[in-house]
N, C-alpha and C positions, 0 to 999 in steps of 0.2 A: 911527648914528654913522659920519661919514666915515673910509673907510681911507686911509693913506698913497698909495696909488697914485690914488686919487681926487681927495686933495687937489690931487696934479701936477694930474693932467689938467684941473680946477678950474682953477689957476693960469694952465697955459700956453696951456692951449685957447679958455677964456671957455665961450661959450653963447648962440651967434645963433640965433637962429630962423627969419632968414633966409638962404639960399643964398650963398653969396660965395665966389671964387677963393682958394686958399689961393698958395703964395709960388709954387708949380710950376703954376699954372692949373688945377688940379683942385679942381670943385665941393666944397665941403665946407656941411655944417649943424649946427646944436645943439654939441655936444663933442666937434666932429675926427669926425664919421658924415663918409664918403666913399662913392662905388657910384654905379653905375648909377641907383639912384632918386633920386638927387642930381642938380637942375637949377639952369640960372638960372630965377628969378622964383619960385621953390619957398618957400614957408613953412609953419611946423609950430608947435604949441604945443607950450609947456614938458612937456607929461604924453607929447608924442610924444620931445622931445627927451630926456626921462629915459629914456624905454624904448630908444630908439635907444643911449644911451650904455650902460644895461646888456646890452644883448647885444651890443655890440662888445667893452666890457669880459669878459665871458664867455668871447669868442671869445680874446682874448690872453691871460686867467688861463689859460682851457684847453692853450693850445699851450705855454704858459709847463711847465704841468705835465706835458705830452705830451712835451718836448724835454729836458729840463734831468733827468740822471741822478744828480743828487749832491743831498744832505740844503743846503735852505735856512733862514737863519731866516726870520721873516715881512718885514722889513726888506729882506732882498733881492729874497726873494719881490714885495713890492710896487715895488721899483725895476725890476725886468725887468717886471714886466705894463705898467706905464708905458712902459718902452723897447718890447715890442712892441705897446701899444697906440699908442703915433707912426708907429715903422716898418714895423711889420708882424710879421707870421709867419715869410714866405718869409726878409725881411733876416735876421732873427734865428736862424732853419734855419741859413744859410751865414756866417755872422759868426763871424770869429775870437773872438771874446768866446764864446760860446756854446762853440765848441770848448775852450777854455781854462777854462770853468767844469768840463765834464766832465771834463777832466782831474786836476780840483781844483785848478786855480790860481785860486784868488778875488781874490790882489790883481791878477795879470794879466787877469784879466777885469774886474775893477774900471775898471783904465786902460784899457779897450776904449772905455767909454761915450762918451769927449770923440771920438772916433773920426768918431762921426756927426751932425756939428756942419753939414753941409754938405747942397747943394740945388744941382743942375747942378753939381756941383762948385766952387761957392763957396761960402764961411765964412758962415755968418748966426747972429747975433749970440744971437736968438732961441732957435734948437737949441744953441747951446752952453749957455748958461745953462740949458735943459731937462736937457740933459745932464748936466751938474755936478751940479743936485740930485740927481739920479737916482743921479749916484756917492757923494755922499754917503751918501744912501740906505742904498744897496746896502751902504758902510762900515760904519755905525751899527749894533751891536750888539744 
């Protein structure tokens, strides 16, 4: 059974199997996999692109659970692994959002998410809309 956090990345990601620039010129493959082993001309099957997505997945569950010092439901739980499976670890380390969860502000950290709707520092349409469900998410009880 699919989790909420998968369903995003489902959503916003797709699932190529072949190599292609994402909005910032960084090789990407399968579902949002980025790195080094990421080329052009690079193609993988579906049973690499699953396994690639679960240990990226792993890796942002894990930090999700490494960073965040306050009781989540799963609901939120899965709205942050989503947010740090798009942005990373490191964003998420230094993000006023993250500070404000530990605080226990949840609705301030809520309105973090539309925060990072942005790529060079313009709006794209794309992240915001990732964003918002993610906040809704994060709301939903």
């Amino acid at each position: 059974m699919e989790t909420a956090d998968e369903k995003l990345a489902d959503e916003f990601e797709g699932d190529k199997l072949t190599a292609y620039q994402d909005i910032r010129g960084i090789w990407t493959i399968g579902r949002g996999h980025t790195g080094p082993d990421v080329h052009e001309g690079l193609t993988i099957t579906q049973a690499q692109s699953d396994q690639l997505y679960e240990s990226d997945h792993l890796a942002a569950s894990t930090a999700v659970t490494r960073l965040v010092k306050v009781p989540l439901t799963d609901n939120e739980r899965a709205a942050l692994n989503d947010f740090v499976f798009n942005c990373g670890p490191h964003a998420f380390l230094v993000s006023t959002l993250l500070t404000l969860l530990n605080k226990g502000d949840y609705r301030g950290a809520a309105e973090e998410f539309d925060r990072w709707d942005k790529c060079a520092g313009k709006e794209v349409a794309g992240l915001l809309r990732r964003r918002q469900a993610e906040t809704t998410l994060f709301e939903e009880a």
